[in-house]
C-alpha positions as CSV (number, residue, x, y, z in Angstrom):
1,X,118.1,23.0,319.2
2,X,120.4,23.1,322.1
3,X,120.2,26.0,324.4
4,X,123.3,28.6,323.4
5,X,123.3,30.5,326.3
6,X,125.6,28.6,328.5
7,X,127.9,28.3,326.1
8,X,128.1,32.3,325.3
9,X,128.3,32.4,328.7
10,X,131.3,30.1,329.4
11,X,133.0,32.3,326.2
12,X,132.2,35.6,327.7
13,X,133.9,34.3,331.3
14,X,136.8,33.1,329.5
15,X,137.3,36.1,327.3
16,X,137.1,38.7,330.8
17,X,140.0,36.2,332.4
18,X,142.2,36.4,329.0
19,X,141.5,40.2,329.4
20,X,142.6,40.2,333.0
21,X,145.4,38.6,332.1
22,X,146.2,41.3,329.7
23,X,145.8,43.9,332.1
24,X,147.6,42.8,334.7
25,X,150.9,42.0,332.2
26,X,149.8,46.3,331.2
27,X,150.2,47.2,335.1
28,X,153.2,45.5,335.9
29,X,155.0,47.7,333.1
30,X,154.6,51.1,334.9
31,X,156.2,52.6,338.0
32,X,154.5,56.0,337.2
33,X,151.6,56.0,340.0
34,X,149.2,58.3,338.1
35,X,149.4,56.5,334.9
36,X,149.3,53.4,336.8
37,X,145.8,54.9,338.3
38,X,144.5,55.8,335.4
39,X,144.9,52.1,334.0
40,X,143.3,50.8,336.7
41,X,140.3,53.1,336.7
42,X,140.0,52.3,333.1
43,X,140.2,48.7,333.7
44,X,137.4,48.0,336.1
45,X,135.2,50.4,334.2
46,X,135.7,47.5,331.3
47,X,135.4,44.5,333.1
48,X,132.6,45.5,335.6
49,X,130.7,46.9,332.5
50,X,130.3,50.2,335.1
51,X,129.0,53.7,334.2
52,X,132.6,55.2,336.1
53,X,135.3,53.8,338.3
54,X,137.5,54.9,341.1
55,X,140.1,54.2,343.2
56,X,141.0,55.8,346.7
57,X,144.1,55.4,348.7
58,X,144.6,55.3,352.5
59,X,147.1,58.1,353.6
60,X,149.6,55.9,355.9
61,X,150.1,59.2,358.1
62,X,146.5,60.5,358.6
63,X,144.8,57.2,357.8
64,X,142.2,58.9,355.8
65,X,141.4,57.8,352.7
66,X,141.6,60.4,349.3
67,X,140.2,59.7,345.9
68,X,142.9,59.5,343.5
69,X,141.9,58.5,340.1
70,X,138.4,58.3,338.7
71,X,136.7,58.1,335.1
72,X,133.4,59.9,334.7
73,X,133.7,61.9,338.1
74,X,135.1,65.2,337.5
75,X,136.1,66.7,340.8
76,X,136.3,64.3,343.1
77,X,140.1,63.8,343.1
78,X,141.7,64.3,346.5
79,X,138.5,64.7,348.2
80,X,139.1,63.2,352.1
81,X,136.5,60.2,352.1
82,X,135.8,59.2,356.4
83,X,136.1,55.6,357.0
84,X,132.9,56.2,358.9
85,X,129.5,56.6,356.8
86,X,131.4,55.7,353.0
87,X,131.3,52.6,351.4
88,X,135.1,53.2,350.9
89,X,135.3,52.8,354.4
90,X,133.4,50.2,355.3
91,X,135.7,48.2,352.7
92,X,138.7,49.1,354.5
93,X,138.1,48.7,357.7
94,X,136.5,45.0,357.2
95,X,138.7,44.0,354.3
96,X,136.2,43.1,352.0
97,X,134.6,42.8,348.6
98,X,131.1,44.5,349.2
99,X,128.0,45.3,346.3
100,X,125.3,48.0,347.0
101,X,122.7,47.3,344.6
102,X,120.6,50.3,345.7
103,X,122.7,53.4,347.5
104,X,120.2,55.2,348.6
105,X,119.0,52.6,351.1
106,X,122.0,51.8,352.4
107,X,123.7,53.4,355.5
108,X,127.0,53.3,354.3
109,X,125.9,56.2,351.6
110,X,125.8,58.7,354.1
111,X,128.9,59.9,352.3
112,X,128.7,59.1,349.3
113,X,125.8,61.6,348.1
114,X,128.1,64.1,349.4
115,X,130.4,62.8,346.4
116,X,127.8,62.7,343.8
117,X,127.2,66.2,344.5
118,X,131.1,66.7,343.3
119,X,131.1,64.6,340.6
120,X,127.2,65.2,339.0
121,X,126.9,61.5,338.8
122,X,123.7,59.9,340.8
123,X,125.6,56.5,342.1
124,X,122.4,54.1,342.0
125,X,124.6,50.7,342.6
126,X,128.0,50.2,344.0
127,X,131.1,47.7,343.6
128,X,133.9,47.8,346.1
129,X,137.0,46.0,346.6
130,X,139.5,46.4,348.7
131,X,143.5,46.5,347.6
132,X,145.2,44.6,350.0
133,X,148.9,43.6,350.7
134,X,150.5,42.4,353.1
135,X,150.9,45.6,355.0
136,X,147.1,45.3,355.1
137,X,144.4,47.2,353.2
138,X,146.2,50.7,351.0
139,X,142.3,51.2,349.4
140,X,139.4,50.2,347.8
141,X,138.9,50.3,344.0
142,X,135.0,51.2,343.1
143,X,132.7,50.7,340.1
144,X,129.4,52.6,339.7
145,X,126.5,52.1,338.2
146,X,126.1,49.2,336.3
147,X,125.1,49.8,332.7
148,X,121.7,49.3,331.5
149,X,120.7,49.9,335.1
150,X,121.4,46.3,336.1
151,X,122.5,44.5,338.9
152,X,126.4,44.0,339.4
153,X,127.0,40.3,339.4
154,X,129.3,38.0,341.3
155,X,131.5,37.7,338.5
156,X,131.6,41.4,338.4
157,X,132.6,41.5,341.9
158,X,135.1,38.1,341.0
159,X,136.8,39.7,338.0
160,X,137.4,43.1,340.4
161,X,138.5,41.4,343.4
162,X,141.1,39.9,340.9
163,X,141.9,43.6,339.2
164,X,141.9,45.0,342.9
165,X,144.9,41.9,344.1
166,X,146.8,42.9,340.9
167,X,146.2,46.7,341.3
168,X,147.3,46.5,345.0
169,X,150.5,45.3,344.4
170,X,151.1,47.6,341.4
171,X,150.5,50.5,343.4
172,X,152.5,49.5,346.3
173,X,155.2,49.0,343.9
174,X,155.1,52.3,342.7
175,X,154.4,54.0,345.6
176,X,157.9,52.5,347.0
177,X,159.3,53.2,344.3
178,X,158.5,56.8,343.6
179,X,159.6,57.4,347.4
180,X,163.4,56.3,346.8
181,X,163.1,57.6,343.5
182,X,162.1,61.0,344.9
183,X,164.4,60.7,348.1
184,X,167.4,60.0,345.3
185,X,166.5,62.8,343.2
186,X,166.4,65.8,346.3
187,X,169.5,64.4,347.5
188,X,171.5,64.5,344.5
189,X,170.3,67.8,343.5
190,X,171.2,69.3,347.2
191,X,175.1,68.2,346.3
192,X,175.7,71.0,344.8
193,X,174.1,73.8,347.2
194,X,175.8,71.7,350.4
195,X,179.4,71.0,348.7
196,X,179.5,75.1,348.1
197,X,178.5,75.8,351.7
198,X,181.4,73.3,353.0
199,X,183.6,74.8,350.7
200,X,183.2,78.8,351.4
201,X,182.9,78.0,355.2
202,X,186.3,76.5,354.9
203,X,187.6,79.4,353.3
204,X,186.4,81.2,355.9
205,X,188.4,79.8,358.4
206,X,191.7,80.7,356.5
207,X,193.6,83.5,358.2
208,X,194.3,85.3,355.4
209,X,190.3,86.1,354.5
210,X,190.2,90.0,354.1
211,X,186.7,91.3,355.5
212,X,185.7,91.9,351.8
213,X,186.1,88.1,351.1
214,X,184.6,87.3,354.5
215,X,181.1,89.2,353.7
216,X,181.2,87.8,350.2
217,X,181.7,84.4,351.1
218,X,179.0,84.8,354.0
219,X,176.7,85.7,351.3
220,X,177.3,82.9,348.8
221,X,176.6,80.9,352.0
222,X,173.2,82.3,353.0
223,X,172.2,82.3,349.6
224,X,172.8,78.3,348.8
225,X,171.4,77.4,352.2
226,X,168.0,79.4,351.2
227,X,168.4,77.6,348.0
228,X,168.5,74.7,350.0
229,X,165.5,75.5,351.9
230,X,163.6,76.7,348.8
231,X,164.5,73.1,347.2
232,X,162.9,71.3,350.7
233,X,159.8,72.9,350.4
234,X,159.3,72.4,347.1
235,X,160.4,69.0,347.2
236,X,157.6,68.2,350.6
237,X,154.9,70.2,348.7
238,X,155.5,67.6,345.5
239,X,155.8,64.4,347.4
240,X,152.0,65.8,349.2
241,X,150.7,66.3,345.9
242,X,151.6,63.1,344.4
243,X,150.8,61.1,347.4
244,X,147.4,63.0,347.6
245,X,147.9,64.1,351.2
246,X,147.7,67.4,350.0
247,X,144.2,67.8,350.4
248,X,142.7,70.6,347.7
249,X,140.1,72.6,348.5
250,X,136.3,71.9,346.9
251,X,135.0,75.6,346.2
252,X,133.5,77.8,343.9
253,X,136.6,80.0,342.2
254,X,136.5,82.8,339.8
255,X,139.7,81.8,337.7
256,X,139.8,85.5,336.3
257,X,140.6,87.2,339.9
258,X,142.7,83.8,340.4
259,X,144.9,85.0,337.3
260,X,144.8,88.5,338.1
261,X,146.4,88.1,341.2
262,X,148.5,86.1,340.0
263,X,149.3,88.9,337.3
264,X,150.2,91.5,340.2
265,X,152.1,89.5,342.0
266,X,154.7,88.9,339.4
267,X,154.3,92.2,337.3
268,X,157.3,93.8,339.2
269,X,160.2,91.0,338.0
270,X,158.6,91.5,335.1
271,X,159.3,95.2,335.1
272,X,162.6,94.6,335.8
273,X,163.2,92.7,333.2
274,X,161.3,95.0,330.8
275,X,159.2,92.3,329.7
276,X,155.2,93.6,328.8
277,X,152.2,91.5,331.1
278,X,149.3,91.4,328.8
279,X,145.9,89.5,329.4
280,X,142.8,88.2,327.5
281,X,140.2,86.8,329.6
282,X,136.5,86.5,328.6
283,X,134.0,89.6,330.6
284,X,132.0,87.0,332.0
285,X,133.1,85.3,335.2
286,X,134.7,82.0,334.6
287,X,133.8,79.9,337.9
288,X,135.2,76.3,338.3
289,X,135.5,74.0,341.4
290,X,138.5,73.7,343.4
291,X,141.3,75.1,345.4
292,X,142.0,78.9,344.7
293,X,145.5,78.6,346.0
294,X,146.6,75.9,345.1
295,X,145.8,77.3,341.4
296,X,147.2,80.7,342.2
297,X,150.5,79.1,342.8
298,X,150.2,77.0,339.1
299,X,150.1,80.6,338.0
300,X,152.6,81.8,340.1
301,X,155.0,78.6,338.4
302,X,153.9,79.4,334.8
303,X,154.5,83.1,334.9
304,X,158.0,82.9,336.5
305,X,159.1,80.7,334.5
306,X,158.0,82.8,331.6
307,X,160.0,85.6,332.9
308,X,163.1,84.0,333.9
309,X,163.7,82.7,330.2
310,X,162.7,85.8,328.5
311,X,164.6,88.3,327.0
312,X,164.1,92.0,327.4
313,X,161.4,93.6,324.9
314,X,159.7,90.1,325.3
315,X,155.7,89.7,326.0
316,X,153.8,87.4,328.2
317,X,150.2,86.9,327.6
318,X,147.5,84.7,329.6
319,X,144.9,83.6,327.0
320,X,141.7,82.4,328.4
321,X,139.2,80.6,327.1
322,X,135.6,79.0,328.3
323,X,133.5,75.9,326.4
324,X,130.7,74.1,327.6
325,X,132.5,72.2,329.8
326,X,136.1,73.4,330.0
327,X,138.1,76.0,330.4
328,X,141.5,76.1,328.7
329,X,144.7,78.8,330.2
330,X,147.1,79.5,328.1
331,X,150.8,81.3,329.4
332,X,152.3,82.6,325.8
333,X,155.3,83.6,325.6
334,X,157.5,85.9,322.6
335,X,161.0,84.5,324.2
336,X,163.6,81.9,322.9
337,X,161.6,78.8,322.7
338,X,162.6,75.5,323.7
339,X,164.2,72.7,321.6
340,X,162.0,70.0,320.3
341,X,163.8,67.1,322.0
342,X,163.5,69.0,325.1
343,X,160.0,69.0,325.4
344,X,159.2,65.9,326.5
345,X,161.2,66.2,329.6
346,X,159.7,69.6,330.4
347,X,157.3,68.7,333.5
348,X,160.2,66.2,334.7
349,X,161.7,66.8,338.0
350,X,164.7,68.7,338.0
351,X,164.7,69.4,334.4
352,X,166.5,71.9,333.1
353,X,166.9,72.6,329.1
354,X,170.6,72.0,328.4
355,X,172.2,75.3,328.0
356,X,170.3,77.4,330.2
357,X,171.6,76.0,333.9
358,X,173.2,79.6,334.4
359,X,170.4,81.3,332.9
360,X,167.7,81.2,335.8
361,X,167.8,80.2,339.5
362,X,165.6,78.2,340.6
363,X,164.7,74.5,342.1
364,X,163.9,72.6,338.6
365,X,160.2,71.7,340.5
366,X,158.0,74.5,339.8
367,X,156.3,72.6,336.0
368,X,156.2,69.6,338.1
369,X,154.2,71.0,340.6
370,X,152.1,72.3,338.4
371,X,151.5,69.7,336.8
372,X,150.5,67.8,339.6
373,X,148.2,70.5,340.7
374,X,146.4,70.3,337.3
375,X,145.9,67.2,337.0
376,X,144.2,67.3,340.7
377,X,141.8,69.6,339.4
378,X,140.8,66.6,336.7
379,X,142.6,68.9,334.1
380,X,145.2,68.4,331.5
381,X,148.9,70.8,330.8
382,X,150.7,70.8,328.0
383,X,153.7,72.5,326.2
384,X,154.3,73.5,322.9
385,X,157.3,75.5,321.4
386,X,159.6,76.6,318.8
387,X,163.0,77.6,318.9
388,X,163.4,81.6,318.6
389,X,159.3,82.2,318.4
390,X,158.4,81.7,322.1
391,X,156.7,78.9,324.1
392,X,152.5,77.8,325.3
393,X,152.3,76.4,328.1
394,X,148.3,75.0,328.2
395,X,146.3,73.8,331.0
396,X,142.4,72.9,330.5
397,X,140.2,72.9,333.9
398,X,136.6,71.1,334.2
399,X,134.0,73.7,334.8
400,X,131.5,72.0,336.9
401,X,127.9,72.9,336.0
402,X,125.6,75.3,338.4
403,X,128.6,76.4,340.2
């Protein structure tokens, strides 16, 4: 009887290319750069038959290189990874395809057990490839750990290489397009602050302006232009985030102090408005890994935007709870809810429920920041609502082990 295997073989080959194929016709339907990520991650987990998969991006300011999107390697996202002593970098700086088959030998791990230490995962074998276009090399795209503890194979590092072409140009795509797309978006919304400053400052000028209409209009002024300013921060501190050249700190926080803070801070406009702060977080510490500010201002977001659409008599509550390997925040609210076809907008730049424009002041990017800040922690947000019985805003947070 003939020998199958060559045959199984050929099939097997055949079916990865049809599945590349596939991919690639998935990636070119998404400008979204984190769902694009996430695809890709998930793609040359499949095809490279890895344990996990990453991707890291080359900042074009800094030149440092960040990892963006990973499966199976909680905590690693935005970590700065040095062209020097990385794998990563050794990719990028030659431009290509390289295969570790044992990373503890090799002196371009030097970094890498750093990572591990992040991410819990011991990396035994590596697959890099670099995403190249033709501005050069934008990052590297890495599987880890072949499964069943074998080697990767050139086809594995073949079917990649092609993943990583595709990939490059899908993420160069989106990149470009997220950057006009962002550019459009804070220059449409600064119309409005900029057409009122032209228009009061010509008022100004009139002879007729009593000193009453003088300090009013002076006021209406200063106020737009700091709404202005407000709106450029925001909008520099979003681009950073999304871009990953926001680097987030790695450390051991205690999220109940985190929320506590954040508590204080905004417990006076909540007096004001006569709105009760209430909290239930478990007695026992809850540490995770990451940046302590950066989660502080999430917080910050979720509680202000609590208050500004509540009514007075209203509660807020933060609901905390731990599992194994989570920990889930929860912002509740006892104030007017939010329509169901408004929800999926919600974390959208900009976004405000029709109907409430005069309600609150504000930029329209404090959910999208946070959302962004989330998901750099590995976590998820979500929002649920009714109309007239309050809204949950959710976020979950990996809780790294032995912190």
């Amino acid at each position: 009887m003939a020998d199958q295997r060559p045959r199984k073989q050929n099939g097997d080959r055949i079916a990865r290319l049809e599945r590349l194929i596939e991919i690639s016709r998935s990636l070119s339907s998404t400008l979204s750069l984190r769902p694009l990520l996430h695809r890709i991650v998930l793609a040359g987990q499949e095809i490279t038959g890895a344990e996990a998969c990453s991707i890291l991006l080359v900042d074009r300011k800094s030149g440092q290189l960040y990892f963006e999107a990973a499966t199976n390697l909680q905590g690693v996202h935005s970590i700065i990874v040095p062209m020097e002593g990385s794998v990563a970098g050794w990719v990028v700086q030659t431009g290509e395809p390289l295969v570790v088959s044992d990373a503890r030998d090799d002196s371009r791990f030097v970094f890498s057990s750093k990572a591990d230490e992040q991410s819990r995962l011991v990396r035994r074998s590596i697959l890099a490839v670099p995403l190249i276009t033709r501005k050069g090399v934008i990052g590297v795209l890495e599987g880890i750990n072949k499964k069943g503890g074998a080697d990767f194979t050139q086809d594995d590092v073949e079917h990649l290489s092609v993943l990583g072409s595709q990939a490059a140009v899908a993420v160069q795509n989106a990149l470009l397009f997220q950057q006009s797309d962002l550019i459009a978006e804070i220059v449409h919304e600064m119309r409005t602050p900029l057409n009122s400053i032209v228009a009061y400052a010509d008022l100004m000028q009139r002879p007729r302006v009593t000193v009453d209409q003088y300090a009013q209009f002076s006021s209406i002024i200063y106020g737009e232009a700091e709404r202005i300013s407000e709106m450029t921060n925001n909008f520099l501190d979003l681009a950073r985030l999304r871009s990953g050249r926001a680097s987030l700190a790695q450390a051991p926080v205690d999220l109940s102090t985190v929320i506590h803070m954040a508590l204080n801070v905004m417990k006076p406009q909540a007096d004001a408005k006569q709105i009760t702060f209430s909290v239930d977080v478990p007695a026992a510490p809850l540490s995770i890994l990451g940046d302590a500010q950066r989660l502080h201002q999430a917080l910050l977001n979720l509680l202000s935007n609590a208050i500004k659409y509540c009514r007075s008599g209203d509660d807020v509550t933060v609901l905390v709870r731990g599992e194994e390997s989570f920990v889930t925040v929860s912002v509740v609210d006892t104030g007017p809810g939010i329509p169901a076809d408004a929800l999926p907008s919600i974390f959208d730049r900009f976004y405000r429920v029709p109907g409430t424009e005069g309600q609150a002041v504000g930029t329209g990017l404090g959910l999208a920041i946070t959302q962004q800040i989330v998901e750099a922690h590995g976590g998820e947000i979500s929002v649920s609502s009714e109309e007239g019985h309050g809204t949950t805003f959710t976020f979950t947070l990996p809780v790294q082990q032995g912190v």
